[in-house]
PDB file with one MODEL, atoms N, CA, C and O in Angstrom:
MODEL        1
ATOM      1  N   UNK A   1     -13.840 -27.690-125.846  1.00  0.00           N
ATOM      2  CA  UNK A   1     -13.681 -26.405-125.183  1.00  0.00           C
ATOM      3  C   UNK A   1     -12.702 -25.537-125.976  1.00  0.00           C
ATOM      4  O   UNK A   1     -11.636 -25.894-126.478  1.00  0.00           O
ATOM      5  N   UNK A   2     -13.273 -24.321-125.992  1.00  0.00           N
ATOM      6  CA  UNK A   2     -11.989 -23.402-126.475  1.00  0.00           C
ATOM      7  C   UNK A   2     -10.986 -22.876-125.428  1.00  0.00           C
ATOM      8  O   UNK A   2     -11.043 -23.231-124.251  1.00  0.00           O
ATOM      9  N   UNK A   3      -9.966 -21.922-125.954  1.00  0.00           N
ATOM     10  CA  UNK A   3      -8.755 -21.808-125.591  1.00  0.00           C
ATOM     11  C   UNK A   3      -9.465 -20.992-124.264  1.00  0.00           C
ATOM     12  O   UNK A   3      -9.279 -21.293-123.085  1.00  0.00           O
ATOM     13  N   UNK A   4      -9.936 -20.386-124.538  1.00  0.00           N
ATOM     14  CA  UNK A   4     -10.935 -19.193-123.715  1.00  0.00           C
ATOM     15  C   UNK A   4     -11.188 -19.677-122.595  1.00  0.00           C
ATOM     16  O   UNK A   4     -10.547 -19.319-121.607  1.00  0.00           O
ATOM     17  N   UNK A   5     -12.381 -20.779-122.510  1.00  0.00           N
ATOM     18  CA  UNK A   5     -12.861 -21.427-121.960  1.00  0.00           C
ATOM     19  C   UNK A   5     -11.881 -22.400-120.554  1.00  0.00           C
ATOM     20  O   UNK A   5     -12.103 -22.269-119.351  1.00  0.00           O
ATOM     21  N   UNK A   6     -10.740 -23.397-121.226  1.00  0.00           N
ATOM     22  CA  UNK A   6     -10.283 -23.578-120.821  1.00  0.00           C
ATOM     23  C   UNK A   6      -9.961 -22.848-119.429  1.00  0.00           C
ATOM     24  O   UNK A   6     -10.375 -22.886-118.271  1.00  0.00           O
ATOM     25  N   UNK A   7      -8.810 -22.029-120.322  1.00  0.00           N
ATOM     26  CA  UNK A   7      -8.194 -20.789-119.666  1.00  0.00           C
ATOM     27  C   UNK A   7      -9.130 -20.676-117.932  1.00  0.00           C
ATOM     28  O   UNK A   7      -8.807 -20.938-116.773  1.00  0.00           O
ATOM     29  N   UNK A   8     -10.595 -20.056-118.721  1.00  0.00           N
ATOM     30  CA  UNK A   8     -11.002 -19.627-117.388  1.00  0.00           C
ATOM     31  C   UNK A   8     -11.444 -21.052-116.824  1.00  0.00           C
ATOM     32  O   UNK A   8     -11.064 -21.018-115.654  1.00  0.00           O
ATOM     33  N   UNK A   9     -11.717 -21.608-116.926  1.00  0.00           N
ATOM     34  CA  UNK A   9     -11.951 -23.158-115.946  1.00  0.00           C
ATOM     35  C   UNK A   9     -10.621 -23.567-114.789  1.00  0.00           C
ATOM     36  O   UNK A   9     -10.743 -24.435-113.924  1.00  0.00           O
ATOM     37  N   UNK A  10      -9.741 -22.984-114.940  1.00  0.00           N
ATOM     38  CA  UNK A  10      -8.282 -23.226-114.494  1.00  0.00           C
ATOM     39  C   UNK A  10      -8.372 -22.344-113.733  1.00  0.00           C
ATOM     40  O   UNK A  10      -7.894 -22.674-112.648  1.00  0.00           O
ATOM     41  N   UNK A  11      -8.874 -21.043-113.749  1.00  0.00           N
ATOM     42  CA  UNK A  11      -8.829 -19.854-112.650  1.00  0.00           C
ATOM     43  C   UNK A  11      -9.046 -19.933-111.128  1.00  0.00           C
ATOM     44  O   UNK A  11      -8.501 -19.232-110.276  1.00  0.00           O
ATOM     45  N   UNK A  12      -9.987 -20.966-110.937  1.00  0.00           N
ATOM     46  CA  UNK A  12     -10.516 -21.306-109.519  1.00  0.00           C
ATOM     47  C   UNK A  12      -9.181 -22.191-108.720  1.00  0.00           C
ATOM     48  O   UNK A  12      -8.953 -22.028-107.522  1.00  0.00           O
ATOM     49  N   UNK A  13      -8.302 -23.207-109.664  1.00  0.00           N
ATOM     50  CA  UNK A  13      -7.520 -23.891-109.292  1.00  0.00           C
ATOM     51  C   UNK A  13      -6.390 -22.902-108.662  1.00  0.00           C
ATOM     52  O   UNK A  13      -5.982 -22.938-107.501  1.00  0.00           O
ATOM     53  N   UNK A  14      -5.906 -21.852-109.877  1.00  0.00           N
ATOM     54  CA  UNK A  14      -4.946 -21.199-109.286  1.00  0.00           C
ATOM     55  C   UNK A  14      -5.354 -20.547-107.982  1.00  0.00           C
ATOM     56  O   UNK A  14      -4.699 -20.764-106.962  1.00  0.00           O
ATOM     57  N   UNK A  15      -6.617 -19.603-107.981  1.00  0.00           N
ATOM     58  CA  UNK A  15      -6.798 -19.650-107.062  1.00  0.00           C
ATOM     59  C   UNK A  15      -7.055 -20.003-105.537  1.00  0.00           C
ATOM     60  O   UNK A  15      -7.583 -19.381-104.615  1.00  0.00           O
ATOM     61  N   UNK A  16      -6.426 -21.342-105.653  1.00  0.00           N
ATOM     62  CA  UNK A  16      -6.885 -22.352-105.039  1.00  0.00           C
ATOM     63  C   UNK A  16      -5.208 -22.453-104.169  1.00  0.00           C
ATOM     64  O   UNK A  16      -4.992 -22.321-102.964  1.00  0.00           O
ATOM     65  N   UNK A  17      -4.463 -22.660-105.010  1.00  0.00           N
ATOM     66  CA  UNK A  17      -3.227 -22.319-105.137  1.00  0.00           C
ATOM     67  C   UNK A  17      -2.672 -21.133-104.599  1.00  0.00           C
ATOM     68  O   UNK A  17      -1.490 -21.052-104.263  1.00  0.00           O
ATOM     69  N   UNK A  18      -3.260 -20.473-104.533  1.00  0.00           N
ATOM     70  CA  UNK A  18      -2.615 -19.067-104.166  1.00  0.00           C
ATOM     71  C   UNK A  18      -2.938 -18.317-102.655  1.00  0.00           C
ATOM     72  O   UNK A  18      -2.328 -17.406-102.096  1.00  0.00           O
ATOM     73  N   UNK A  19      -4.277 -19.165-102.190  1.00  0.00           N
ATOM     74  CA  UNK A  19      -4.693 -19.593-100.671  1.00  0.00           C
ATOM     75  C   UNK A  19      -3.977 -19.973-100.119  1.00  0.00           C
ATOM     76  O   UNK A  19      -3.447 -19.364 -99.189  1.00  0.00           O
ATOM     77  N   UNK A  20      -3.526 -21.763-100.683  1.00  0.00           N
ATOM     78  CA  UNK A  20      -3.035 -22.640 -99.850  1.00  0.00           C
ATOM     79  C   UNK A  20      -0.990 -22.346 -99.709  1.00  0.00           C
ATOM     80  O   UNK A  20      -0.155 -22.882 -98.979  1.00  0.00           O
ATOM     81  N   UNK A  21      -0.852 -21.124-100.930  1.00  0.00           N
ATOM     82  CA  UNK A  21       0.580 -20.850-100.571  1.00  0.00           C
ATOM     83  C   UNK A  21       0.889 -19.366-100.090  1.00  0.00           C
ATOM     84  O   UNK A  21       1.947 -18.738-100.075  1.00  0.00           O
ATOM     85  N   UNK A  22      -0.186 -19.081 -99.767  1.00  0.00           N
ATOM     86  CA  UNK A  22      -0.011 -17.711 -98.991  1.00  0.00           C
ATOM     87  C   UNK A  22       1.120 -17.070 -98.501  1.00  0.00           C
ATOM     88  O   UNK A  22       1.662 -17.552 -97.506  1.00  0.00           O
ATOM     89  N   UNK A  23       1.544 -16.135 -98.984  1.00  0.00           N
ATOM     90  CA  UNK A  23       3.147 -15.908 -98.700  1.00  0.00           C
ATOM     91  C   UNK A  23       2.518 -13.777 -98.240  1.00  0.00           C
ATOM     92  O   UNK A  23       1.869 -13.055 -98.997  1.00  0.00           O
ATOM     93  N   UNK A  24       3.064 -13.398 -96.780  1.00  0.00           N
ATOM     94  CA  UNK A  24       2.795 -12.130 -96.945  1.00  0.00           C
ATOM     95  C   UNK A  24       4.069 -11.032 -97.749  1.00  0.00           C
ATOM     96  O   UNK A  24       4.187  -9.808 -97.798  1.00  0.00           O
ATOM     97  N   UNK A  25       4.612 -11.800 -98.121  1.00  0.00           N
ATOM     98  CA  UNK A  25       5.633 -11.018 -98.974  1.00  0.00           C
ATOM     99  C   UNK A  25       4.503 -10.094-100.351  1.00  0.00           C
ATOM    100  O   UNK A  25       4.485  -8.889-100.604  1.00  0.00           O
ATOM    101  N   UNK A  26       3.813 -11.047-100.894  1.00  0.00           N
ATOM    102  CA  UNK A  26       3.251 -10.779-102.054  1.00  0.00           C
ATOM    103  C   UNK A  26       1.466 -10.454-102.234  1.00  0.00           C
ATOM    104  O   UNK A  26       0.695 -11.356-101.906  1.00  0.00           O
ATOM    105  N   UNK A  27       1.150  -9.706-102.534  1.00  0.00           N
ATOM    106  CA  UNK A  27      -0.278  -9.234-103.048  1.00  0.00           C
ATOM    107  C   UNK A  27      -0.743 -10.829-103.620  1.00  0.00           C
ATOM    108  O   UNK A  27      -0.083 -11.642-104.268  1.00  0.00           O
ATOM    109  N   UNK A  28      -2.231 -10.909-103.068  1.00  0.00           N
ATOM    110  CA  UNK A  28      -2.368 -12.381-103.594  1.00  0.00           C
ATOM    111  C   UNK A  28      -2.926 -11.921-104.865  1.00  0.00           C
ATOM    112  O   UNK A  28      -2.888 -12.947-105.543  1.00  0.00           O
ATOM    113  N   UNK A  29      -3.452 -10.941-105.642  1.00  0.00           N
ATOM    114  CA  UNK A  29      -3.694 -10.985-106.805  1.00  0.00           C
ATOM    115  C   UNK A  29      -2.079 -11.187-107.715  1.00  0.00           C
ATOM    116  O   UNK A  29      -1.943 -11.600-108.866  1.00  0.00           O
ATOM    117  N   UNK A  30      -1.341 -10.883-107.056  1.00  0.00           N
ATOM    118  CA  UNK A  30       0.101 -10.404-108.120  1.00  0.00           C
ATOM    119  C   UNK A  30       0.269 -12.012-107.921  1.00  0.00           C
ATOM    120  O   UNK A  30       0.608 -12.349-109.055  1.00  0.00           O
ATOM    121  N   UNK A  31       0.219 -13.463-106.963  1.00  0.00           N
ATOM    122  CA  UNK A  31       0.747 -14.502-106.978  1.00  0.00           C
ATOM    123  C   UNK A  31      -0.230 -14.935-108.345  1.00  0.00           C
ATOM    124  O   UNK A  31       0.229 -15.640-109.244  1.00  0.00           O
ATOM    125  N   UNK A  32      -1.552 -14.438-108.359  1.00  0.00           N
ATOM    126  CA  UNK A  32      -3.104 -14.758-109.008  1.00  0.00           C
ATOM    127  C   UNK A  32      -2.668 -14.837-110.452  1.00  0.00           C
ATOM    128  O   UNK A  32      -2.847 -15.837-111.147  1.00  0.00           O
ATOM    129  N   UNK A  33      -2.011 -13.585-110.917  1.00  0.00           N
ATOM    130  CA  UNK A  33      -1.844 -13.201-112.285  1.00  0.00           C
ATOM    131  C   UNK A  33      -0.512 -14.191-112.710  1.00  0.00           C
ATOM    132  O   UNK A  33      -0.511 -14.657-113.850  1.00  0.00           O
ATOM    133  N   UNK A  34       0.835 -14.570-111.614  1.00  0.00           N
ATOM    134  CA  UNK A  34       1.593 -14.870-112.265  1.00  0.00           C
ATOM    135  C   UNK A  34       1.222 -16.556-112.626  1.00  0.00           C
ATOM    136  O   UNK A  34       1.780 -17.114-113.571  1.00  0.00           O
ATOM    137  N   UNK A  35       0.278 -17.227-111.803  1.00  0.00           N
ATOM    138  CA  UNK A  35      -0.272 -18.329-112.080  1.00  0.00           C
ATOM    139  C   UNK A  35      -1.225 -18.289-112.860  1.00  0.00           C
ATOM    140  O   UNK A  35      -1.383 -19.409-113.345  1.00  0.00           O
ATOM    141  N   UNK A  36      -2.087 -17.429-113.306  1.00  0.00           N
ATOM    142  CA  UNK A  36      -2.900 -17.276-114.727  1.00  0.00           C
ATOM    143  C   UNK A  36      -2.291 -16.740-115.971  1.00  0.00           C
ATOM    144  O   UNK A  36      -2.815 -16.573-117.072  1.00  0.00           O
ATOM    145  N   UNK A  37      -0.780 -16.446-115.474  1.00  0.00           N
ATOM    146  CA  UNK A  37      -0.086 -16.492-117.049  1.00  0.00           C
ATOM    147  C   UNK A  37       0.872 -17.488-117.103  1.00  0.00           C
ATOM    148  O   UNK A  37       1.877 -17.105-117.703  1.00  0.00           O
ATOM    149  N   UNK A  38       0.950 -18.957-116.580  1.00  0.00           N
ATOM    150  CA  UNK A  38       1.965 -19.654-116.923  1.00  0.00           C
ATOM    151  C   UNK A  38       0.236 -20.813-116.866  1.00  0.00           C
ATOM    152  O   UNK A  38       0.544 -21.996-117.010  1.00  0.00           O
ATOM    153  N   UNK A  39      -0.952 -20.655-116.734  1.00  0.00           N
ATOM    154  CA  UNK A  39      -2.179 -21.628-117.339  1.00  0.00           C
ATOM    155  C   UNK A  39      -1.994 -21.192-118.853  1.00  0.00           C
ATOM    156  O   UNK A  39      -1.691 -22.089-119.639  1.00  0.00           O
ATOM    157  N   UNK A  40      -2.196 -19.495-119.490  1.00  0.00           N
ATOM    158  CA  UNK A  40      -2.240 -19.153-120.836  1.00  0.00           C
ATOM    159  C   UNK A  40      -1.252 -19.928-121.590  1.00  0.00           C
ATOM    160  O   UNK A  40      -1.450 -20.507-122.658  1.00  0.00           O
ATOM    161  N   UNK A  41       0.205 -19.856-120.683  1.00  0.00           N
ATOM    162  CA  UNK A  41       1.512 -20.420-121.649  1.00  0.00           C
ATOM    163  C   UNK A  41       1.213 -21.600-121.847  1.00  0.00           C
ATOM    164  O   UNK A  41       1.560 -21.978-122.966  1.00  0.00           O
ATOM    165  N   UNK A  42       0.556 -22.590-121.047  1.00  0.00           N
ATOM    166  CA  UNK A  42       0.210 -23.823-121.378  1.00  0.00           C
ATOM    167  C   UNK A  42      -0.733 -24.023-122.063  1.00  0.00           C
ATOM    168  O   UNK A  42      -0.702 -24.913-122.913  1.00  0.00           O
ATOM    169  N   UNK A  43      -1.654 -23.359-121.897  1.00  0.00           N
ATOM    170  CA  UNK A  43      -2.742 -24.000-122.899  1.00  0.00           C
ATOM    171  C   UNK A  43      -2.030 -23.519-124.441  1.00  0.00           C
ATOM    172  O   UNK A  43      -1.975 -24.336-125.361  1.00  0.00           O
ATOM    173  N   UNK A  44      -1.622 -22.428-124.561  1.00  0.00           N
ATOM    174  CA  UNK A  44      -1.191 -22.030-126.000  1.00  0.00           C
ATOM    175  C   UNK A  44      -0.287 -23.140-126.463  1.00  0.00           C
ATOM    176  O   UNK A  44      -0.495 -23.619-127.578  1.00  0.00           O
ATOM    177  N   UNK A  45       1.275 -23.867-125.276  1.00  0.00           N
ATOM    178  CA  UNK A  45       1.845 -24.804-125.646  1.00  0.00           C
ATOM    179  C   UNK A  45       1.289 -26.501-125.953  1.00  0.00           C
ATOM    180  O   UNK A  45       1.937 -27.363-126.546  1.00  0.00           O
ATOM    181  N   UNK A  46      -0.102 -26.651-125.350  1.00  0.00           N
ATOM    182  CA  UNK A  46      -0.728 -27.460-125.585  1.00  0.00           C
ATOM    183  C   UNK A  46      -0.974 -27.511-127.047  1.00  0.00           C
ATOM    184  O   UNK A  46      -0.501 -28.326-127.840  1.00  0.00           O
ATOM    185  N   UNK A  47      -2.080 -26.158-127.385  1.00  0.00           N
ATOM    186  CA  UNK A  47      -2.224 -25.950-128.500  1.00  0.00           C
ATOM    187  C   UNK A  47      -1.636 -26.523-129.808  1.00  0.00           C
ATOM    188  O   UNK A  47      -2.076 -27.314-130.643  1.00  0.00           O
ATOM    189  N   UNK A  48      -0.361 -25.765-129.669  1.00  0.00           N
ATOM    190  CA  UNK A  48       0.345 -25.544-130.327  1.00  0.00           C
ATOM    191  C   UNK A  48       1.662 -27.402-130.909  1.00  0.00           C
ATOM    192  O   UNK A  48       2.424 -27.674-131.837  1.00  0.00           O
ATOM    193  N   UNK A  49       1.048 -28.254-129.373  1.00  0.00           N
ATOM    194  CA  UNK A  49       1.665 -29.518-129.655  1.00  0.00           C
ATOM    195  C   UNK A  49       0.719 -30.691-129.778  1.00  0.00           C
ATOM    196  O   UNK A  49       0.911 -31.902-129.672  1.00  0.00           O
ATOM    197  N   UNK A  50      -0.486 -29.886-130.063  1.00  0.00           N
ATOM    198  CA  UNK A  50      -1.725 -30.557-130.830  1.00  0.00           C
ATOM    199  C   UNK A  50      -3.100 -31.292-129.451  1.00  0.00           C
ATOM    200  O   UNK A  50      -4.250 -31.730-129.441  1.00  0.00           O
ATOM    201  N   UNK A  51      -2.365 -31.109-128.829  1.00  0.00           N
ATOM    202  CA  UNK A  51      -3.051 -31.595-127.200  1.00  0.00           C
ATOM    203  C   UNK A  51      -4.243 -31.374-127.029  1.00  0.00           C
ATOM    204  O   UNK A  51      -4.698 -30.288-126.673  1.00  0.00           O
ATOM    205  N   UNK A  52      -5.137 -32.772-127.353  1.00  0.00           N
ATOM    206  CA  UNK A  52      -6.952 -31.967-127.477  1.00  0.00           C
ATOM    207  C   UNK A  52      -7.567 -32.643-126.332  1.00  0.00           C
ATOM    208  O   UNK A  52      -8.787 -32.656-126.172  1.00  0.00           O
ATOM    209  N   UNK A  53      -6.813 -33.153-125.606  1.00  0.00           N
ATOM    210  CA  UNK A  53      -7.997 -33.992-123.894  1.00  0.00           C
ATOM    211  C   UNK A  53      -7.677 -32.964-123.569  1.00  0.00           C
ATOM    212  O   UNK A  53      -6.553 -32.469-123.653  1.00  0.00           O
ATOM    213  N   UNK A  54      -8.841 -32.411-123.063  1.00  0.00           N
ATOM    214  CA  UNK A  54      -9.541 -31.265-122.008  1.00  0.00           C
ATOM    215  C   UNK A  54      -8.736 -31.375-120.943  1.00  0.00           C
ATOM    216  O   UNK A  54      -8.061 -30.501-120.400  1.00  0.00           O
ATOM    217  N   UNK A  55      -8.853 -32.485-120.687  1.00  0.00           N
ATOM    218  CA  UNK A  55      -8.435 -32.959-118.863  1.00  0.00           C
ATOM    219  C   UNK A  55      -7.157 -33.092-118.886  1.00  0.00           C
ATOM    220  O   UNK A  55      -6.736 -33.424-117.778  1.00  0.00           O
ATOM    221  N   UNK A  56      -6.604 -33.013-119.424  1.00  0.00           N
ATOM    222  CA  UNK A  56      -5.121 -33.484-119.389  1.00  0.00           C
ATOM    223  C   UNK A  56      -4.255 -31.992-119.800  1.00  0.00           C
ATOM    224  O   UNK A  56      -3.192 -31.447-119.504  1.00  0.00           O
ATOM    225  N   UNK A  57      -5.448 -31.743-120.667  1.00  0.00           N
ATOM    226  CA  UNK A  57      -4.320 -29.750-120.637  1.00  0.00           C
ATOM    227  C   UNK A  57      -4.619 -29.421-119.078  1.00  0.00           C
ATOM    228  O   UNK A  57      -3.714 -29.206-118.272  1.00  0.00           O
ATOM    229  N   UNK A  58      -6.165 -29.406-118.711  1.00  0.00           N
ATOM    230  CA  UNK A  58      -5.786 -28.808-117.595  1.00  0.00           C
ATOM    231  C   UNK A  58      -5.254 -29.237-116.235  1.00  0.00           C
ATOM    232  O   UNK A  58      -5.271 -28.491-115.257  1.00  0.00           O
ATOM    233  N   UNK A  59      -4.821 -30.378-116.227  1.00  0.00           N
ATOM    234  CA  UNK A  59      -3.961 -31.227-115.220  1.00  0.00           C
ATOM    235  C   UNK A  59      -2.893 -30.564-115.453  1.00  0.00           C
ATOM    236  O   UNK A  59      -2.540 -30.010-114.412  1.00  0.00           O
ATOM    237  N   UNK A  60      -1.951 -30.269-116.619  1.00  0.00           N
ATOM    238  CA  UNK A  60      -1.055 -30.003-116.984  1.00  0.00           C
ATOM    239  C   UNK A  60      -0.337 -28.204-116.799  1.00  0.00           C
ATOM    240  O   UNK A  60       0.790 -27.718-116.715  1.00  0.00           O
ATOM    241  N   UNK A  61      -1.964 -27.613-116.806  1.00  0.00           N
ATOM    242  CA  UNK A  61      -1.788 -26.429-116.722  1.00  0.00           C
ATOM    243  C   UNK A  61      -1.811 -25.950-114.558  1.00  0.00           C
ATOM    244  O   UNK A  61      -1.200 -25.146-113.855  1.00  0.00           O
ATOM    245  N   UNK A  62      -2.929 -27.062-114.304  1.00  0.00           N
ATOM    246  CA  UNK A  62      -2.834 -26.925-112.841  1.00  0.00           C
ATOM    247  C   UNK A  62      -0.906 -27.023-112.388  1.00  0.00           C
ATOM    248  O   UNK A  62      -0.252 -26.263-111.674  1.00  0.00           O
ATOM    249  N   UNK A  63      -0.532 -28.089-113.041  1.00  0.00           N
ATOM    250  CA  UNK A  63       1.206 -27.691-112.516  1.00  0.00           C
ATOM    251  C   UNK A  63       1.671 -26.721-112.557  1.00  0.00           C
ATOM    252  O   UNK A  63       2.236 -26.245-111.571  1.00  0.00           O
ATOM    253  N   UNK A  64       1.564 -25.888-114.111  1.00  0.00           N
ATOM    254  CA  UNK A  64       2.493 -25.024-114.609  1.00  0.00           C
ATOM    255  C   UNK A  64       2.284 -23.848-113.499  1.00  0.00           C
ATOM    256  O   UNK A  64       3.136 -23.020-113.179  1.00  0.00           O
ATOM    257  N   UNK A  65       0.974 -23.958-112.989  1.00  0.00           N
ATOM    258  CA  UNK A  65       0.478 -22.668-112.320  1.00  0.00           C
ATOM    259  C   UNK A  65       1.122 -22.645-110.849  1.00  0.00           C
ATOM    260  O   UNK A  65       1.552 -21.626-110.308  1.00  0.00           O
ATOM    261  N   UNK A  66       1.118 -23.867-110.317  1.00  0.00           N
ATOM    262  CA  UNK A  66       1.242 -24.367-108.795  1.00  0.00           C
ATOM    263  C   UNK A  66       3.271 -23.882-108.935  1.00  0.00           C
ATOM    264  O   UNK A  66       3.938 -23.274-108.099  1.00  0.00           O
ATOM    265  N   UNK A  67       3.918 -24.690-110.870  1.00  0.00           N
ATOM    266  CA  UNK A  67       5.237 -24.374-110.210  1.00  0.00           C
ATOM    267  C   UNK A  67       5.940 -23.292-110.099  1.00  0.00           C
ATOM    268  O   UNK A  67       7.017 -23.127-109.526  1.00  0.00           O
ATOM    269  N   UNK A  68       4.895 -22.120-111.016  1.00  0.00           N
ATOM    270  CA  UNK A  68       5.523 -20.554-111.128  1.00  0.00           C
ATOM    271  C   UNK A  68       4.883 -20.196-109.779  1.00  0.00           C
ATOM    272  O   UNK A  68       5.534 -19.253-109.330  1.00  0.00           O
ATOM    273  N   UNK A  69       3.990 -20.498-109.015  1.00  0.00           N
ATOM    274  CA  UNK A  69       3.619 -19.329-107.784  1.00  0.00           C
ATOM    275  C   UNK A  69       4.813 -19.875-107.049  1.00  0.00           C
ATOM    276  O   UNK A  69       5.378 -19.198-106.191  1.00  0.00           O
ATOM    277  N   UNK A  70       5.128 -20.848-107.307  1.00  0.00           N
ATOM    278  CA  UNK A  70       6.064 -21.484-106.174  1.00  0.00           C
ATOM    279  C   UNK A  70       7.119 -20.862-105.874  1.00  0.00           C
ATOM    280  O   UNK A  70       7.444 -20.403-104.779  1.00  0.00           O
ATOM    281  N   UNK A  71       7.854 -20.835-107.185  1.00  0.00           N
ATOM    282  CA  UNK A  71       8.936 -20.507-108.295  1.00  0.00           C
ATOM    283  C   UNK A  71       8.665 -19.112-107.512  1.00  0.00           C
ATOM    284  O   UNK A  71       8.982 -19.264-106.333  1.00  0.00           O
ATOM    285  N   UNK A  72       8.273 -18.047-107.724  1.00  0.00           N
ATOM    286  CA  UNK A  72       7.769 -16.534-107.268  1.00  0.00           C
ATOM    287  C   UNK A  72       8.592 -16.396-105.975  1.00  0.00           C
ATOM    288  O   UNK A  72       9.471 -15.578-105.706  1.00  0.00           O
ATOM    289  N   UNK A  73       7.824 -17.923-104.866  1.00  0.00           N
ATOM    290  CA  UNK A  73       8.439 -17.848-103.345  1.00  0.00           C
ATOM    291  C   UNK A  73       9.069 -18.242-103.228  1.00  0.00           C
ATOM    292  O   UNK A  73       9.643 -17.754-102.254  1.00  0.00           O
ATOM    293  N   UNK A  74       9.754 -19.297-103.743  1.00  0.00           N
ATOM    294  CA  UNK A  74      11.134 -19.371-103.122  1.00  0.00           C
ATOM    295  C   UNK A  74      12.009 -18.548-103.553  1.00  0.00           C
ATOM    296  O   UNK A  74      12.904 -18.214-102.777  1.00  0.00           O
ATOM    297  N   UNK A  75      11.972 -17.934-105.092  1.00  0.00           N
ATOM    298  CA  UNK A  75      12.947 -16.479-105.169  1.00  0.00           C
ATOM    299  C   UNK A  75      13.315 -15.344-103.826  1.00  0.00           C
ATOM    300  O   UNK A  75      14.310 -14.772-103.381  1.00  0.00           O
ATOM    301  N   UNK A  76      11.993 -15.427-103.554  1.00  0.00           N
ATOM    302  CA  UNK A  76      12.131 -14.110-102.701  1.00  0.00           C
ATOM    303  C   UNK A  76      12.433 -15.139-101.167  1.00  0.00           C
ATOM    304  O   UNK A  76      12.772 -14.376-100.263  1.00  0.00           O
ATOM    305  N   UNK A  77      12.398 -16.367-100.769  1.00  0.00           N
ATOM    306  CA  UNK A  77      12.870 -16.928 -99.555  1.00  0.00           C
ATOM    307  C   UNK A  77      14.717 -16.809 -99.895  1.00  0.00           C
ATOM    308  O   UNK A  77      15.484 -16.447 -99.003  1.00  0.00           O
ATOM    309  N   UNK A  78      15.136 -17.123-101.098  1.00  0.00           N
ATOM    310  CA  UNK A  78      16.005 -17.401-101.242  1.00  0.00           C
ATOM    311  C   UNK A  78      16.998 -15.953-101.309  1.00  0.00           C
ATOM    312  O   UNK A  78      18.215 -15.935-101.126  1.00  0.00           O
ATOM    313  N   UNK A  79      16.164 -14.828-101.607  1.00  0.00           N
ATOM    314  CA  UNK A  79      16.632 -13.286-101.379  1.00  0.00           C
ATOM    315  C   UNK A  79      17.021 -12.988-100.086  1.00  0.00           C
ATOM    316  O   UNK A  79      18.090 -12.580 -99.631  1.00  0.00           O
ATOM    317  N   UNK A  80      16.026 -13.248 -99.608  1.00  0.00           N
ATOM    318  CA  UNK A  80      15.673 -13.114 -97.758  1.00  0.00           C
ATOM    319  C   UNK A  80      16.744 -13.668 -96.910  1.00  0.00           C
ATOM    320  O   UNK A  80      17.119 -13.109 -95.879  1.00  0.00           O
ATOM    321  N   UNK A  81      17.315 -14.964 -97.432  1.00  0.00           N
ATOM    322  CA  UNK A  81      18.514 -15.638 -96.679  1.00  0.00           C
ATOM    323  C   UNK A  81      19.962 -15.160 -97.242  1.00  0.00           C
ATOM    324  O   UNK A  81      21.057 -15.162 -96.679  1.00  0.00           O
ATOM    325  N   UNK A  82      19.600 -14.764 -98.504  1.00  0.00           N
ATOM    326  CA  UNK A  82      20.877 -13.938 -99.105  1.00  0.00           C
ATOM    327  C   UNK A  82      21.359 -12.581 -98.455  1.00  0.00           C
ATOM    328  O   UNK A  82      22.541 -12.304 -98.253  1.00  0.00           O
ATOM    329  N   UNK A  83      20.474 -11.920 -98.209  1.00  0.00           N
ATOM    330  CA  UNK A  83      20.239 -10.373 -97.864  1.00  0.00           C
ATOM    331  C   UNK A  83      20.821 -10.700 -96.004  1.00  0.00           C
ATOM    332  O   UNK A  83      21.739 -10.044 -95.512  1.00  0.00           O
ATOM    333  N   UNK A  84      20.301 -11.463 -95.466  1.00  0.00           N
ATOM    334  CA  UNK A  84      20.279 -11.993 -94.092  1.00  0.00           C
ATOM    335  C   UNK A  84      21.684 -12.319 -94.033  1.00  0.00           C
ATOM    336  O   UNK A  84      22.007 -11.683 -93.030  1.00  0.00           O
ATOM    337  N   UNK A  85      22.776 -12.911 -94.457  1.00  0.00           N
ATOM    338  CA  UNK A  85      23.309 -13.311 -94.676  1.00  0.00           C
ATOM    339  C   UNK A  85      24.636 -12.475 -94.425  1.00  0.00           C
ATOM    340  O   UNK A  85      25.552 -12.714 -93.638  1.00  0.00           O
ATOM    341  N   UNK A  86      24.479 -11.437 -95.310  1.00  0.00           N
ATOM    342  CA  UNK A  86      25.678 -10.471 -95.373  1.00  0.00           C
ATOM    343  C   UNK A  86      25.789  -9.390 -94.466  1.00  0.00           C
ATOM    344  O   UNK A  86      26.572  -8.443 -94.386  1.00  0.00           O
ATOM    345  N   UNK A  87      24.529  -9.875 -93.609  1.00  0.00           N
ATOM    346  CA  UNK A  87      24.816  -8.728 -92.059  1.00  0.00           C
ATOM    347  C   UNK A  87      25.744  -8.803 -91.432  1.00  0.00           C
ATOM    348  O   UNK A  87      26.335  -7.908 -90.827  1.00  0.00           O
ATOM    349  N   UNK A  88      26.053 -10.281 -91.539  1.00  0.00           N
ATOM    350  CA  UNK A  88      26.745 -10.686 -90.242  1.00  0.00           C
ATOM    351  C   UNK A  88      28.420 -10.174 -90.297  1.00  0.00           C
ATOM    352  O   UNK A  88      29.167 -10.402 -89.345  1.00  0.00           O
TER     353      UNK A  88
ENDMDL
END
């Protein structure tokens, strides 16, 4: 598979991802994009550290994606209790 290819084979996952962490803080395309650019960073870092099982970049890339949408929400949970915080 190419880089291309990959790439989009991973799209359904994030999306998959971005269902099951539904946050109404955020546009689910904006959670969409920041988990289809930390699949690109991986496959390029795959690339780039010679990584040729198919299955294993994209196991690898399913994380990267699952830990930046994550990463996204708890920033803004962790804003939310900050901001909350200094009312008192």
């Amino acid at each position: 598979m190419t880089r291309d290819e990959i790439i989009l084979s991973c799209q359904s996952r994030v999306a998959n991802w971005v269902k099951k962490y539904h946050n109404p803080n955020f546009e689910d395309e904006d959670l969409q994009s920041v988990g289809m650019i930390a699949v690109c960073e991986c496959v390029n870092r795959s690339f780039q550290e010679g990584l040729t099982d198919v299955d294993k970049i994209q196991a690898r890339c399913n994380i990267w994606a699952r830990n930046a949408i994550l990463n996204v929400i708890y920033k803004e949970k962790i804003k939310y209790i900050d901001d909350d915080s200094n009312e008192i």
